[in-house]
LUMTITOR-400652 format. One record per residue (C-alpha): x, z, y. Coordinates in steps of 0.1 Angstrom, whole numbers, padded with zeros to 4 digits, always signed. Layout:
REM LUMTITOR-400652
XZY;...
This chain:
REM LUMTITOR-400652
-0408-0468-0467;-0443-0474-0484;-0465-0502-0472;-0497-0497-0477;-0517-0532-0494;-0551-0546-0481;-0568-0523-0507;-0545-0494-0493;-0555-0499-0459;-0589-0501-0468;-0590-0467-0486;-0572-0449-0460;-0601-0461-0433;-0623-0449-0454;-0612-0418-0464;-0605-0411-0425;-0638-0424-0420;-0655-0398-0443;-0637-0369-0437;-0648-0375-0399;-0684-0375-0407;-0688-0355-0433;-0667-0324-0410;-0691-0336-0384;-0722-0334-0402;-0717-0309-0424;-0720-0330-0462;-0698-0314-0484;-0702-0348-0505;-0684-0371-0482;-0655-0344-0475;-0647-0345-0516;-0649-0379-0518;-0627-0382-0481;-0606-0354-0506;-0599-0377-0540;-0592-0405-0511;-0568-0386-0496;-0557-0373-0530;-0551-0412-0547;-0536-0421-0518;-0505-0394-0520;-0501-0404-0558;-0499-0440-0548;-0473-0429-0522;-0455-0408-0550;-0450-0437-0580;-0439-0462-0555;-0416-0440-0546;-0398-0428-0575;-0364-0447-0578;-0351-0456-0615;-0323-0431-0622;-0300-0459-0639;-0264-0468-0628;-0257-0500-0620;-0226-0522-0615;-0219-0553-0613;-0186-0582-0621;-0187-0615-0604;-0164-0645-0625;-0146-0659-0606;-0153-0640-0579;-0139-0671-0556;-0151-0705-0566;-0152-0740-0558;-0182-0752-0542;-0205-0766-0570;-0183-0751-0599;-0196-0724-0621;-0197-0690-0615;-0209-0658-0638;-0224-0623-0624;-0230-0594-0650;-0247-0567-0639;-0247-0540-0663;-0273-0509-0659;-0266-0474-0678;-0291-0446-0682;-0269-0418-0679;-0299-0390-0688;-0305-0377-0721;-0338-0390-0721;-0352-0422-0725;-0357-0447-0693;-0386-0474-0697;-0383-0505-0689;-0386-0521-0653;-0381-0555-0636;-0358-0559-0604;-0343-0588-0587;-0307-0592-0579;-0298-0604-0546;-0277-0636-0541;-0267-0640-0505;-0302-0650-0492;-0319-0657-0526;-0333-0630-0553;-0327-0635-0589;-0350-0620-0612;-0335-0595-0639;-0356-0581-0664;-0342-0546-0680;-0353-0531-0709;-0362-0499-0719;-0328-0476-0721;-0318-0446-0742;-0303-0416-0737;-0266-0429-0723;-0271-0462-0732;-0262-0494-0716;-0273-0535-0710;-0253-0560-0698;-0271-0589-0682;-0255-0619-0676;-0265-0650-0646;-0252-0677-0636;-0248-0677-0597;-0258-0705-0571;-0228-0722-0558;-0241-0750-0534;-0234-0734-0505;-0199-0728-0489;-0196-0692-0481;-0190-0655-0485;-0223-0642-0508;-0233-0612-0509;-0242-0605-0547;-0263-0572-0548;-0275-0548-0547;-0303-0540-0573;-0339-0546-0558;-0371-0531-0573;-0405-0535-0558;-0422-0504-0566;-0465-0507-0566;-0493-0482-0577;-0516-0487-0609;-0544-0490-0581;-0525-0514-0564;-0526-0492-0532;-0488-0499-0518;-0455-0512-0527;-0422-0498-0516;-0391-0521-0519;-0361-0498-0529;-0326-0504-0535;-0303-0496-0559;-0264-0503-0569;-0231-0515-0560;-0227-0547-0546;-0199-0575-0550;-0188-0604-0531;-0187-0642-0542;-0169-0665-0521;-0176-0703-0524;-0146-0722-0512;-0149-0760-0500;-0141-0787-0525;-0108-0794-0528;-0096-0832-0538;-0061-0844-0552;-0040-0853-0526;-0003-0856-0527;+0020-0836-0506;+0028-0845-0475;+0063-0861-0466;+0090-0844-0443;+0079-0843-0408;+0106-0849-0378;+0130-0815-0382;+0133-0801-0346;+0158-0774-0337;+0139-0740-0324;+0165-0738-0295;+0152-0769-0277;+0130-0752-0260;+0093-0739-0257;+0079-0770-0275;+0089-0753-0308;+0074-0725-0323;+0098-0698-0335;+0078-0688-0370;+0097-0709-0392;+0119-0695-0419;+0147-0695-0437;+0183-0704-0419;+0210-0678-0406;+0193-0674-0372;+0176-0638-0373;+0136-0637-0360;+0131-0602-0363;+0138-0573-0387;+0102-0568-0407;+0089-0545-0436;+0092-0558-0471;+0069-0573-0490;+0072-0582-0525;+0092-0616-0531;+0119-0609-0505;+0150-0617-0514;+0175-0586-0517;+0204-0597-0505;+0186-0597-0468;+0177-0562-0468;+0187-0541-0435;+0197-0514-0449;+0207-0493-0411;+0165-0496-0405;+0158-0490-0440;+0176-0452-0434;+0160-0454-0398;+0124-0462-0408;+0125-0446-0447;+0106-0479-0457;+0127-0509-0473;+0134-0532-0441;+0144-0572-0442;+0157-0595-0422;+0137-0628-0412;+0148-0654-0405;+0142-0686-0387;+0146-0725-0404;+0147-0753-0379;+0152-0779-0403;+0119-0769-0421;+0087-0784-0403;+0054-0772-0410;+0025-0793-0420;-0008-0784-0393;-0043-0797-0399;-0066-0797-0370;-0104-0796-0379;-0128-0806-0358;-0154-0777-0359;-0177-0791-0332;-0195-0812-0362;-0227-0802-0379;-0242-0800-0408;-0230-0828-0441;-0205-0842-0413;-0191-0809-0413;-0187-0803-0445;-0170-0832-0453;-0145-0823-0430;-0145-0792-0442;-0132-0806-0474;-0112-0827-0458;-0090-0802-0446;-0094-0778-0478;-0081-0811-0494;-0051-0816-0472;-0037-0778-0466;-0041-0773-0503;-0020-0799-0511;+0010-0790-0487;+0008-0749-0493;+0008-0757-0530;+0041-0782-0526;+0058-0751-0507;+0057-0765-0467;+0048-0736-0443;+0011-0750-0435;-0011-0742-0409;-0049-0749-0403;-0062-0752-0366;-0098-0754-0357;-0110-0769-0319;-0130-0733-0325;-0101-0709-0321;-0091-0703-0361;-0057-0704-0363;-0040-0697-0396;-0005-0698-0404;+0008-0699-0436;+0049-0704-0445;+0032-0724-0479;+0037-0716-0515;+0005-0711-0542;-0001-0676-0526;-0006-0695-0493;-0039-0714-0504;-0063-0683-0508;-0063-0673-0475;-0063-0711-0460;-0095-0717-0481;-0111-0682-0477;-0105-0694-0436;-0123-0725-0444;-0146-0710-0466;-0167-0683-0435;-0161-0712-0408;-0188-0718-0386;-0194-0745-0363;-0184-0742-0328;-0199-0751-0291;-0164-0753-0278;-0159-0789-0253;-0126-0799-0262;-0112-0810-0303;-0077-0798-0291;-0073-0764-0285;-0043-0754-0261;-0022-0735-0289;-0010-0765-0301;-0001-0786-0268;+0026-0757-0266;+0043-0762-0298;+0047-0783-0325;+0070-0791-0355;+0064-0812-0383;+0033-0834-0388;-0005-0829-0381;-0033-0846-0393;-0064-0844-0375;-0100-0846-0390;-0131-0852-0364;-0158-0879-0364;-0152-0891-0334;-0153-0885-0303;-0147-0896-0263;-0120-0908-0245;-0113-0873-0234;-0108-0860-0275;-0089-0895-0279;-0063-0891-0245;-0059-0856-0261;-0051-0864-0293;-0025-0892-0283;-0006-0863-0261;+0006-0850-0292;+0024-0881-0306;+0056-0868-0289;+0051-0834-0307;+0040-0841-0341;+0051-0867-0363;+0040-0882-0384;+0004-0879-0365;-0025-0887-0386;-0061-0888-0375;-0096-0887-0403;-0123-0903-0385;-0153-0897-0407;-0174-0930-0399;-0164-0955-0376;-0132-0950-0359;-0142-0959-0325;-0120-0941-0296;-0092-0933-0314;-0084-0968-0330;-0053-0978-0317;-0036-0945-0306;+0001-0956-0303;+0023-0937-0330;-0006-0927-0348;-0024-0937-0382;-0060-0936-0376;-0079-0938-0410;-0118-0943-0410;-0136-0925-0443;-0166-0917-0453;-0162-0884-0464;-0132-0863-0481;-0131-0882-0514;-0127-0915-0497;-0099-0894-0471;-0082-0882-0503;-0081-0916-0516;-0067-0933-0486;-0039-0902-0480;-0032-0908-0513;-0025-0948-0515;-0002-0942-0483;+0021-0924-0503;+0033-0900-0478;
């Protein structure tokens, strides 16, 4: 839609103006000047909004990166007439920024490739795209903002830091009861009977719900001697203090996913993801972590995993009352081992019995400190 300037408004009360008294008073003089009023005003109306007939497209590389690492967009434009399209300028959108892209006048069928480098500061799912052009009269009469393009998506994961692997947690048997969750993978005891997906073994094919279903059926099955690794984030933190614990736990499920334990990530704002580990685990663990937003929730330990737990959990928070400490120390009987990240001082939860509580000051210090306990 066309706005109209200062100078547009202007000449549109005027031009109202004038036709009104010049109908009403009979001057044929005011009515044709009310007339080439009227008149510049359409034109205005009709440059700003003629939209550039140019295709445009666009790559984003790596199209998920760490936060503050590089990151590329190209956006090629094509003028797919056979005659000649001038030259225009346009920004590029870049989640709530606009970057400024000047294109060049095209030939028949031909095509630019412009290349950016992309803000990466922010952790996030950016929106790269589409194509704006602000559209003005020679008179400078209106402006029309117009959009043009496909669009791509750049997601900025948190920093990951070196940490080693996390040692075998306390092997639990799934028959002993409720208190072990039943996801785990791997022995002779049968889960369920799921569709395939690629990197199934064969030999576990079902091949009496293959001919049922007509789709390639396997079994799954359960591993009680394989613990999972959980991480419990603390999403109840704002701003730098979340995203150092953010990292924190980027750090820490990257690091057991990528040493092949079935990792989990838990956040006291209801995200739950479960992974069974392996290098294919980490992208959706850090795309999780990478759209997490803080929460308003009360309590740092969310119900799900009071009910179950198998292998070891490490918590990251920055504290927190005796309530978040009595909570935390409920789970020493479920988890083990049981660590706890305090970013700053460690406060309540210094001295939880059965616990390691490690005060940092942010996730590089936390990755150092994992690291020299050689878990």
């Amino acid at each position: 839609m066309i706005r109209l300037t200062t100078r547009g408004a202007g000449v549109l009360a005027a031009t109202a103006g004038l036709f009104v008294l010049g109908h009403w008073a009979g001057y044929p003089f005011f009515l044709a000047i009310a007339g080439a009023g009227a008149g510049t005003l359409i034109a205005a109306i009709v440059v700003t909004g003629r939209r550039p007939r140019v295709a445009v497209s666009r790559e984003v590389y790596p199209d998920r990166v760490e936060r503050g690492r590089p990151a590329v967009a190209t956006l090629r434009v094509r003028n797919p007439a056979r005659r000649r399209h001038g030259a225009f300028t346009a920004g590029d959108r870049v989640g709530a920024a606009t970057r400024t892209v000047g294109i060049r006048a095209l030939g028949p069928h031909a095509e630019t490739a412009h290349n950016y480098e992309l803000p990466t500061e922010r952790r996030g799912r950016h929106q790269v795209g589409p194509l704006v052009l602000e559209r003005a009269d020679p008179f400078g009469l209106g402006h029309r903002r117009l959009t043009t393009g496909e669009t791509a998506t750049l997601w900025v994961h948190p920093r990951v830091h070196v940490m080693s692997p996390p040692g075998g947690g306390r092997p639990r048997h799934h028959h002993e009861g409720a208190a072990v969750d039943d996801r785990l993978r791997g022995s002779n005891d049968l889960r369920e009977v799921r569709e395939y997906v690629r990197g199934d073994e064969i030999r576990h094919l079902h091949w009496k719900a293959t001919a049922r279903t007509g789709s390639l059926m396997v079994r799954d099955y359960v591993d009680p001697h394989q613990p999972r690794f959980t991480v419990l984030l603390d999403s109840r933190l704002r701003g730098p203090l979340l995203e150092e614990a953010v990292d924190t736990a980027a750090s820490l499920v990257s690091a057991a996913a990528r040493a092949d334990r079935p990792t989990r990530l838990v956040s006291s704002g209801g995200l739950d993801v479960d992974t069974g580990g392996g290098p294919r685990a980490v992208r959706p663990l850090l795309d999780a972590l990478c759209v997490l937003e803080p929460s308003s929730g009360p309590a740092l330990v969310p119900e799900v995993l009071t009910r179950s737990g198998v292998g070891g959990l490490a918590v990251v928070t920055a504290g927190g009352g005796p309530a978040d400490r009595a909570a935390v120390a409920a789970l020493r009987d479920r988890y083990s081992p049981l660590l706890v990240f305090v970013l700053g001082e460690a406060g309540t939860f210094g001295g939880i019995p059965g616990a390691v509580v490690l005060s940092v000051s942010g996730a590089a210090d936390a990755a150092r400190r994992w690291n020299a306990l050689g878990r």
